[in-house]
Gaussian input, Z-matrix of N, CA and C with variables (Angstrom, degrees):
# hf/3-21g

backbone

0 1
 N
 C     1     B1
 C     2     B2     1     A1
 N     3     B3     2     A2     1     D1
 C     4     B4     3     A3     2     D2
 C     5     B5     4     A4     3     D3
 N     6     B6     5     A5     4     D4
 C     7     B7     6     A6     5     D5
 C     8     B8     7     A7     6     D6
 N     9     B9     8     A8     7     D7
 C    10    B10     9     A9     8     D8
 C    11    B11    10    A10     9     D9
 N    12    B12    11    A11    10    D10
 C    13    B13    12    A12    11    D11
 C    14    B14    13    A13    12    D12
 N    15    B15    14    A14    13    D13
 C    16    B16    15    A15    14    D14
 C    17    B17    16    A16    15    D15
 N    18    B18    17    A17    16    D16
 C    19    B19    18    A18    17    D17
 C    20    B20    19    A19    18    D18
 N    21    B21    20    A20    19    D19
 C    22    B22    21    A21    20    D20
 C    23    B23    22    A22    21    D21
 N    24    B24    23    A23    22    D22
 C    25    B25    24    A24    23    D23
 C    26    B26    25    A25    24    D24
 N    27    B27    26    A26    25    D25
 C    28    B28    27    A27    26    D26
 C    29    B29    28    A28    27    D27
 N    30    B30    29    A29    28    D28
 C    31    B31    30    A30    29    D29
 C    32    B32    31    A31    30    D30
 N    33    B33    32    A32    31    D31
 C    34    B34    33    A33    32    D32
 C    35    B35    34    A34    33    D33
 N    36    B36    35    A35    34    D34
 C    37    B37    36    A36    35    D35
 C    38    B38    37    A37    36    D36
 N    39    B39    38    A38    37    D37
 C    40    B40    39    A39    38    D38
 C    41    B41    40    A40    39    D39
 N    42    B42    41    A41    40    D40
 C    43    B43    42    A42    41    D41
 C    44    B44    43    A43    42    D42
 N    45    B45    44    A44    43    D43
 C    46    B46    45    A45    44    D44
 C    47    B47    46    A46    45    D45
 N    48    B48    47    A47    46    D46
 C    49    B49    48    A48    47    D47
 C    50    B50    49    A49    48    D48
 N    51    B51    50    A50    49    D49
 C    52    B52    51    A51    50    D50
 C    53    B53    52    A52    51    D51
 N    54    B54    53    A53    52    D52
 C    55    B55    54    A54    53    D53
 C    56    B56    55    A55    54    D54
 N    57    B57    56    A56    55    D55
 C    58    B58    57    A57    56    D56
 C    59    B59    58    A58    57    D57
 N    60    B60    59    A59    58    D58
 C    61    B61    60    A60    59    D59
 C    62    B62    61    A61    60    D60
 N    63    B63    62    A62    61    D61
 C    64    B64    63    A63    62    D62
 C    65    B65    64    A64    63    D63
 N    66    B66    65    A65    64    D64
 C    67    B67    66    A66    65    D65
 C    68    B68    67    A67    66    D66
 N    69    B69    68    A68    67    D67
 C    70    B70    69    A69    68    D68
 C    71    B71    70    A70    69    D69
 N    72    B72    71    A71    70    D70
 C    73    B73    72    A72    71    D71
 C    74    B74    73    A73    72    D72
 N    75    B75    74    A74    73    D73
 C    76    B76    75    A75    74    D74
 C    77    B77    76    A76    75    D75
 N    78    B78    77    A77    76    D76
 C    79    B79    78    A78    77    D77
 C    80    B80    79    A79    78    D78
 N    81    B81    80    A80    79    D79
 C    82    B82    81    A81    80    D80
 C    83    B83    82    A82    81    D81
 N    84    B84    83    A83    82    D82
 C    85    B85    84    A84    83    D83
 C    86    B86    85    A85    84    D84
 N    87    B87    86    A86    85    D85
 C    88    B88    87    A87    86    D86
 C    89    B89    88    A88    87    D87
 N    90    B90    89    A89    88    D88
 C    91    B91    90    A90    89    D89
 C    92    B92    91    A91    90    D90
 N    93    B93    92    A92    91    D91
 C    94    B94    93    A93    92    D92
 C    95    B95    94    A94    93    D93
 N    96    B96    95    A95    94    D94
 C    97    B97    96    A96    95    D95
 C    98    B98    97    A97    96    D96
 N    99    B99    98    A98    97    D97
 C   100   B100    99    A99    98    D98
 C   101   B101   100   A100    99    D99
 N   102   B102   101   A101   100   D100
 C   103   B103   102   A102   101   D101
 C   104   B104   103   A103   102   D102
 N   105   B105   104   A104   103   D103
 C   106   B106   105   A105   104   D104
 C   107   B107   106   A106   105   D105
 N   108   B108   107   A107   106   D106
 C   109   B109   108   A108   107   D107
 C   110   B110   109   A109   108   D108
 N   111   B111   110   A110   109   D109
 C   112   B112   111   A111   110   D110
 C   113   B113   112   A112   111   D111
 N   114   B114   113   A113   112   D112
 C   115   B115   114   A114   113   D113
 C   116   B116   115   A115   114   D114
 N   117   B117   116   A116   115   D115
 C   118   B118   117   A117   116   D116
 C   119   B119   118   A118   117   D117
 N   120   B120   119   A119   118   D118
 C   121   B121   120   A120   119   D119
 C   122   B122   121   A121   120   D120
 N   123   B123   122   A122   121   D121
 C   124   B124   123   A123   122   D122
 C   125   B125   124   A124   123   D123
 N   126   B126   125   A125   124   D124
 C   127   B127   126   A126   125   D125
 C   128   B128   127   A127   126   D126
 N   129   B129   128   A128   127   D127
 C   130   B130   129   A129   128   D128
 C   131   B131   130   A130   129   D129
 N   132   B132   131   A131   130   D130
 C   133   B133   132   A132   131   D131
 C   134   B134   133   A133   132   D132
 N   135   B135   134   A134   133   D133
 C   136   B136   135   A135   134   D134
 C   137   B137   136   A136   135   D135
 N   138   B138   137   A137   136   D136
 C   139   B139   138   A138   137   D137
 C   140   B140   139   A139   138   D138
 N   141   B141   140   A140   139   D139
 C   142   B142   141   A141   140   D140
 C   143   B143   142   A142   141   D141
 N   144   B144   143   A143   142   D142
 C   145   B145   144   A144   143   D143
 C   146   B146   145   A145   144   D144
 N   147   B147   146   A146   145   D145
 C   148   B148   147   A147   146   D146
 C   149   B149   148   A148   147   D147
 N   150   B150   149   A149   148   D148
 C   151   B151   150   A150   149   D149
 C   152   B152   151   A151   150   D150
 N   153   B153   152   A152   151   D151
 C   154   B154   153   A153   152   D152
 C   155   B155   154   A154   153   D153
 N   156   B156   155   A155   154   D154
 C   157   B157   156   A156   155   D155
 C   158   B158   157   A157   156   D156
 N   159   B159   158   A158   157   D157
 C   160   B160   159   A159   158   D158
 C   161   B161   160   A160   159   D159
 N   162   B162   161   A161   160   D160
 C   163   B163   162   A162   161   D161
 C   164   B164   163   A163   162   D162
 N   165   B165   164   A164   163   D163
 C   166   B166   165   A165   164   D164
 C   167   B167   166   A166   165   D165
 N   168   B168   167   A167   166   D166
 C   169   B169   168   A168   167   D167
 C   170   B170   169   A169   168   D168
 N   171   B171   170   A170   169   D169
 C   172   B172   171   A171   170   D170
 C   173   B173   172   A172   171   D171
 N   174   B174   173   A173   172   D172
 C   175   B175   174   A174   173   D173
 C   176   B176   175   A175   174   D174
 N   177   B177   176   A176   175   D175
 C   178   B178   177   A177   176   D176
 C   179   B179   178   A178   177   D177
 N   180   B180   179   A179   178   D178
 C   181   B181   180   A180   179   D179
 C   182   B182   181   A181   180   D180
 N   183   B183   182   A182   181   D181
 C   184   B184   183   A183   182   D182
 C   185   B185   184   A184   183   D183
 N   186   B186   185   A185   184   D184
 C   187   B187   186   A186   185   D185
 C   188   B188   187   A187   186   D186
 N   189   B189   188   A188   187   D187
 C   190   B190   189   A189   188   D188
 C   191   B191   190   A190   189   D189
 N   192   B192   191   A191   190   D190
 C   193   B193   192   A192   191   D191
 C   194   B194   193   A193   192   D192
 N   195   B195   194   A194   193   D193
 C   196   B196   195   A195   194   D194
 C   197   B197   196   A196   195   D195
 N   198   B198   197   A197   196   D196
 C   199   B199   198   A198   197   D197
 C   200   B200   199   A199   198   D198
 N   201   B201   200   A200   199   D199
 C   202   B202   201   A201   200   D200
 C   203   B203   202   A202   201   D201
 N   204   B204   203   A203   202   D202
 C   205   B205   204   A204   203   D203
 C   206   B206   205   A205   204   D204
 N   207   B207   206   A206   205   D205
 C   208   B208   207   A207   206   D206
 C   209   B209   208   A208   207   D207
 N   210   B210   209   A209   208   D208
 C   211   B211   210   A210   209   D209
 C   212   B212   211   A211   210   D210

   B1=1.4556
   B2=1.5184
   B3=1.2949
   B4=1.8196
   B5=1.6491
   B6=1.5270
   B7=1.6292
   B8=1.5490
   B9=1.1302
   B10=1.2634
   B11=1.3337
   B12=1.3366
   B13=1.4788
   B14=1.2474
   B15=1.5416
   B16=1.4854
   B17=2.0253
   B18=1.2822
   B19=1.9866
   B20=0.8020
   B21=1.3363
   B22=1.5375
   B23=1.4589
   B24=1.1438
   B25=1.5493
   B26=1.4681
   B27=1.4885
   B28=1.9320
   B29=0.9814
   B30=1.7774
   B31=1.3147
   B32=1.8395
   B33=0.9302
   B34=1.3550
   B35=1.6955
   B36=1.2377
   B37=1.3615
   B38=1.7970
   B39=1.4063
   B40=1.3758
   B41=1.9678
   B42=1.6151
   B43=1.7325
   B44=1.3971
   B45=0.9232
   B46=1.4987
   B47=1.6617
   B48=1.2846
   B49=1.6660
   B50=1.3169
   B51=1.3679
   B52=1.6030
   B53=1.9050
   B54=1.1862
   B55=1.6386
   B56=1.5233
   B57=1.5294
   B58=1.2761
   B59=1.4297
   B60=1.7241
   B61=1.6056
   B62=1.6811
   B63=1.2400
   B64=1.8262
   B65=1.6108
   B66=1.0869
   B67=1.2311
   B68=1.8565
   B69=1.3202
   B70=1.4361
   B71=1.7922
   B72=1.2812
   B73=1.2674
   B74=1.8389
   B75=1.3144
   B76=1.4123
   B77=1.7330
   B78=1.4376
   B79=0.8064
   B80=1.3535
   B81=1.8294
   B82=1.5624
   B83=1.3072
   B84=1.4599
   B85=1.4311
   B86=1.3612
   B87=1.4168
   B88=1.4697
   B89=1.5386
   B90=1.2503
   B91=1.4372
   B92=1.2681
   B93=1.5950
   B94=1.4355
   B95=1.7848
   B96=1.0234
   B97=1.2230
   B98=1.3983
   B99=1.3746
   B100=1.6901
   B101=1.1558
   B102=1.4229
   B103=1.4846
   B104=1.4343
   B105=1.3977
   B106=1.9212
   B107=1.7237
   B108=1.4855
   B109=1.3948
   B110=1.2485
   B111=1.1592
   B112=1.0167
   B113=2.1177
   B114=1.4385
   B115=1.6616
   B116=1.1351
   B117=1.4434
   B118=1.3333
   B119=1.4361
   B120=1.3128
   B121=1.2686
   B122=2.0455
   B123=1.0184
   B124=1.2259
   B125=1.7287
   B126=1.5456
   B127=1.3950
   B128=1.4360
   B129=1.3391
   B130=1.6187
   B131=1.6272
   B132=1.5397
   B133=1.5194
   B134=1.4028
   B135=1.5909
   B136=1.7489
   B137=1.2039
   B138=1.5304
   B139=1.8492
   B140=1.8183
   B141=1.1774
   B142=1.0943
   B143=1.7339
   B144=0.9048
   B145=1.5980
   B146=1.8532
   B147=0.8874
   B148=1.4674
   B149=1.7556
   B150=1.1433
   B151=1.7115
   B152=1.4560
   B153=1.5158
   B154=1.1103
   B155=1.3921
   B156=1.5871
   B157=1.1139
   B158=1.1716
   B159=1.4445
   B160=1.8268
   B161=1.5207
   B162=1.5592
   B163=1.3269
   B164=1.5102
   B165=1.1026
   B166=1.7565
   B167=1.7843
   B168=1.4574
   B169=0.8594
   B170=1.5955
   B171=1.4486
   B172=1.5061
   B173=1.3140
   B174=1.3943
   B175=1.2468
   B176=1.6071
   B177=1.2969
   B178=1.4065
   B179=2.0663
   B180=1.1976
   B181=1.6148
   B182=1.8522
   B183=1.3210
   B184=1.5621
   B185=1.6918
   B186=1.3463
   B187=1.7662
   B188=1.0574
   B189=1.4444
   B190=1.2573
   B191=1.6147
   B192=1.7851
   B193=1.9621
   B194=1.1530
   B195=1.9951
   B196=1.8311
   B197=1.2562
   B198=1.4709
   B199=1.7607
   B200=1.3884
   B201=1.1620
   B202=1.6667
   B203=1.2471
   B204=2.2863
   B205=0.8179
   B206=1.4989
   B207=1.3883
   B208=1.3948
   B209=1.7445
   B210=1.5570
   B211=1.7014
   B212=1.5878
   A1=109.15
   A2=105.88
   A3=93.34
   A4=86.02
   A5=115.53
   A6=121.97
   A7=107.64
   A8=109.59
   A9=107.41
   A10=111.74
   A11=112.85
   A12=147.32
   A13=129.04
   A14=128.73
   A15=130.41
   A16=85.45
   A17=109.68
   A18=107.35
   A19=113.57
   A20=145.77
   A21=126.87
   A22=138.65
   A23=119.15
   A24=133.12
   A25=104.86
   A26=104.88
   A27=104.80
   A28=132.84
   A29=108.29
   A30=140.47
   A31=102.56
   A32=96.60
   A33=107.42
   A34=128.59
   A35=108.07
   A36=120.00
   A37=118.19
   A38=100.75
   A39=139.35
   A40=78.20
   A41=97.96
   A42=95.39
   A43=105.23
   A44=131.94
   A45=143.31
   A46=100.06
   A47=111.17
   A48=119.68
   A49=128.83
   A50=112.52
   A51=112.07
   A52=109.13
   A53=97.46
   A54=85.71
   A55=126.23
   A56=107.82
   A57=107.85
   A58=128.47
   A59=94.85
   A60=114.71
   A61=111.55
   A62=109.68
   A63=116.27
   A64=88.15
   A65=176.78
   A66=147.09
   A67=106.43
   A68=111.58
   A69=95.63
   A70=111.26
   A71=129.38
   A72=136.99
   A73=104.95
   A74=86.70
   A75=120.83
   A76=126.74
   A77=114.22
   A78=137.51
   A79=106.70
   A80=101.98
   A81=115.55
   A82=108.69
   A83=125.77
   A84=110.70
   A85=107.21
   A86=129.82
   A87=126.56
   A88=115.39
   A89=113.72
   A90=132.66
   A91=119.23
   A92=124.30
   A93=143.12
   A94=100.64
   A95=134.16
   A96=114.22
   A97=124.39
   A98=120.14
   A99=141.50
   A100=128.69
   A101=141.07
   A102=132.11
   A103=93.02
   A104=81.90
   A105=95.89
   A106=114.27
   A107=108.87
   A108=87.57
   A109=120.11
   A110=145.79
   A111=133.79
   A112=113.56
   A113=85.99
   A114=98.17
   A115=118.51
   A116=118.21
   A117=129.85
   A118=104.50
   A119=113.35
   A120=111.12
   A121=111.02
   A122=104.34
   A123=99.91
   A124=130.48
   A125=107.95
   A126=98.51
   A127=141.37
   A128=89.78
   A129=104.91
   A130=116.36
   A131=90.12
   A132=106.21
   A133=98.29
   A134=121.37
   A135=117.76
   A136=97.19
   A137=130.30
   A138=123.97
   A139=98.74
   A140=137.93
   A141=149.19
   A142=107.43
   A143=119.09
   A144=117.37
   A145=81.36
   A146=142.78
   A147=137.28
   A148=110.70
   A149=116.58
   A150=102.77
   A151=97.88
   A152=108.45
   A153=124.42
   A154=121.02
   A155=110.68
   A156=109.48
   A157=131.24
   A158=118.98
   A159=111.52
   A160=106.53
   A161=128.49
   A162=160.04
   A163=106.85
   A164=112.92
   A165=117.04
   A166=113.70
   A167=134.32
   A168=157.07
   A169=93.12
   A170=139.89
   A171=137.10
   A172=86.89
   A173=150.81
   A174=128.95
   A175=88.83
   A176=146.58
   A177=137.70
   A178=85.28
   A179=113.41
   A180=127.63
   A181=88.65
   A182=101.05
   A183=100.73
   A184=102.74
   A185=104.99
   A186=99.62
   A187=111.84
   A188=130.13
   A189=139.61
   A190=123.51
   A191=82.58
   A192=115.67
   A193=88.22
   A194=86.52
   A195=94.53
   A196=110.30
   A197=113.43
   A198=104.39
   A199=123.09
   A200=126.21
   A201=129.42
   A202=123.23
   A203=112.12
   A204=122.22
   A205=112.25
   A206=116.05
   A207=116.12
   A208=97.80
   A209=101.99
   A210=110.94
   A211=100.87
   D1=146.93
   D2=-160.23
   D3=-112.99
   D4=171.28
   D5=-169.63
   D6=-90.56
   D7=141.84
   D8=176.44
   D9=-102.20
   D10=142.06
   D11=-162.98
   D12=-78.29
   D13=100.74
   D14=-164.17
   D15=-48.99
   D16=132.97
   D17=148.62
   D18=-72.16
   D19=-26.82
   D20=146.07
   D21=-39.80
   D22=-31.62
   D23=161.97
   D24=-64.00
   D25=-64.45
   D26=168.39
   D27=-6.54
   D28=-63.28
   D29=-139.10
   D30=-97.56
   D31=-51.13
   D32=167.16
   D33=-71.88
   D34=-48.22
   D35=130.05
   D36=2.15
   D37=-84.57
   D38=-143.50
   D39=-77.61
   D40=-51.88
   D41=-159.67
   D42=-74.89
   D43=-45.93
   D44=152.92
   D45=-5.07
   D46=-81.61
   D47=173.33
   D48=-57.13
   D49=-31.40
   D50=156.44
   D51=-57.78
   D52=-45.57
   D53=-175.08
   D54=-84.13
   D55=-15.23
   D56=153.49
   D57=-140.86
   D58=69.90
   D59=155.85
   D60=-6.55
   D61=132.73
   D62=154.53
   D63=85.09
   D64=-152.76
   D65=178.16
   D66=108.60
   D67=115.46
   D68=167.84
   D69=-103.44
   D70=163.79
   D71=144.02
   D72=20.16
   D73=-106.56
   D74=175.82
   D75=-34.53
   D76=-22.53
   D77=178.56
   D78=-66.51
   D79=-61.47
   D80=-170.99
   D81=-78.44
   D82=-10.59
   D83=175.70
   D84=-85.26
   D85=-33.44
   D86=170.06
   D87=-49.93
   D88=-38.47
   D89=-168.96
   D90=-88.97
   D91=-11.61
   D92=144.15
   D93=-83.04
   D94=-36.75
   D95=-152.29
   D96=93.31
   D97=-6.57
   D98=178.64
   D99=-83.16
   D100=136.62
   D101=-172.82
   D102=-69.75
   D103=151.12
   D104=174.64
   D105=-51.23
   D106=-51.68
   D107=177.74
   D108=-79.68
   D109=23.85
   D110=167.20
   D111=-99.52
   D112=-9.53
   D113=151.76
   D114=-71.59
   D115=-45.64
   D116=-165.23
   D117=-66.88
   D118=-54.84
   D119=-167.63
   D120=-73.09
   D121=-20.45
   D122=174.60
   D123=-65.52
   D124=-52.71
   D125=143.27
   D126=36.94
   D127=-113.16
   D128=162.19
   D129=-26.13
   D130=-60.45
   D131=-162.03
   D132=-51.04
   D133=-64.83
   D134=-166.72
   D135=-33.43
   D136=-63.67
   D137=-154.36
   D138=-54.41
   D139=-41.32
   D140=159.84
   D141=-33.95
   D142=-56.46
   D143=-154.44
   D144=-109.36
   D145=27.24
   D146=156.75
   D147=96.19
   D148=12.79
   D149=-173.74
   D150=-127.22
   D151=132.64
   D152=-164.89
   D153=-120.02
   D154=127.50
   D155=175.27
   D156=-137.09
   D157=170.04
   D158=-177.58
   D159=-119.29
   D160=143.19
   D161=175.01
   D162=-90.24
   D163=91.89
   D164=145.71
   D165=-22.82
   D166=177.92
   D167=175.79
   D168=-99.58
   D169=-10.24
   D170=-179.53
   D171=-121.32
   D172=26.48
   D173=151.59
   D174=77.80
   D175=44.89
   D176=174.03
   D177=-101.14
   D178=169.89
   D179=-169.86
   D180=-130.48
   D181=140.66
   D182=165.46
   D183=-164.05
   D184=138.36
   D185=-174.91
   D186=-63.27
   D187=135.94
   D188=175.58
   D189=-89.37
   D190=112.01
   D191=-171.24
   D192=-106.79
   D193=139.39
   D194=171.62
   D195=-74.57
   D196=155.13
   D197=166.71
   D198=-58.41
   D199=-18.21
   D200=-163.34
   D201=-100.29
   D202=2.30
   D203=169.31
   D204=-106.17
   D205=56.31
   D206=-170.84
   D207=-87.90
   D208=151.65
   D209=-179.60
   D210=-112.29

């Protein structure tokens, strides 16, 4: 049975990476204050609770924008 996830961690989480696009893992757990895996494992969870994101081929994190909403 896997742990379930304050949405507050999520959320912040989630905003954390909106504000710094291109971003690895490790980055955001220093930058939360959080062990890395507990970045890691969270992940998953955002696509779960609605926030979406995309992974580089270097493990970079970036919020996931449709292409067709370009400004």
């Amino acid at each position: 049975m896997s742990r379930r996830r304050d949405p507050n961690d999520l959320e912040r989480l989630y905003e954390a990476i909106q504000e710094n696009p291109g971003q690895r893992a490790s980055f955001f757990a220093r930058l939360l204050k959080w062990p890395r895996s507990k970045v890691t494992r969270a992940l998953p969870d955002l696509e779960d609770h609605g926030y979406l994101l995309s992974e580089d081929e270097k493990g970079r994190l970036f919020p996931f924008r449709k292409p067709w909403k370009k400004k």
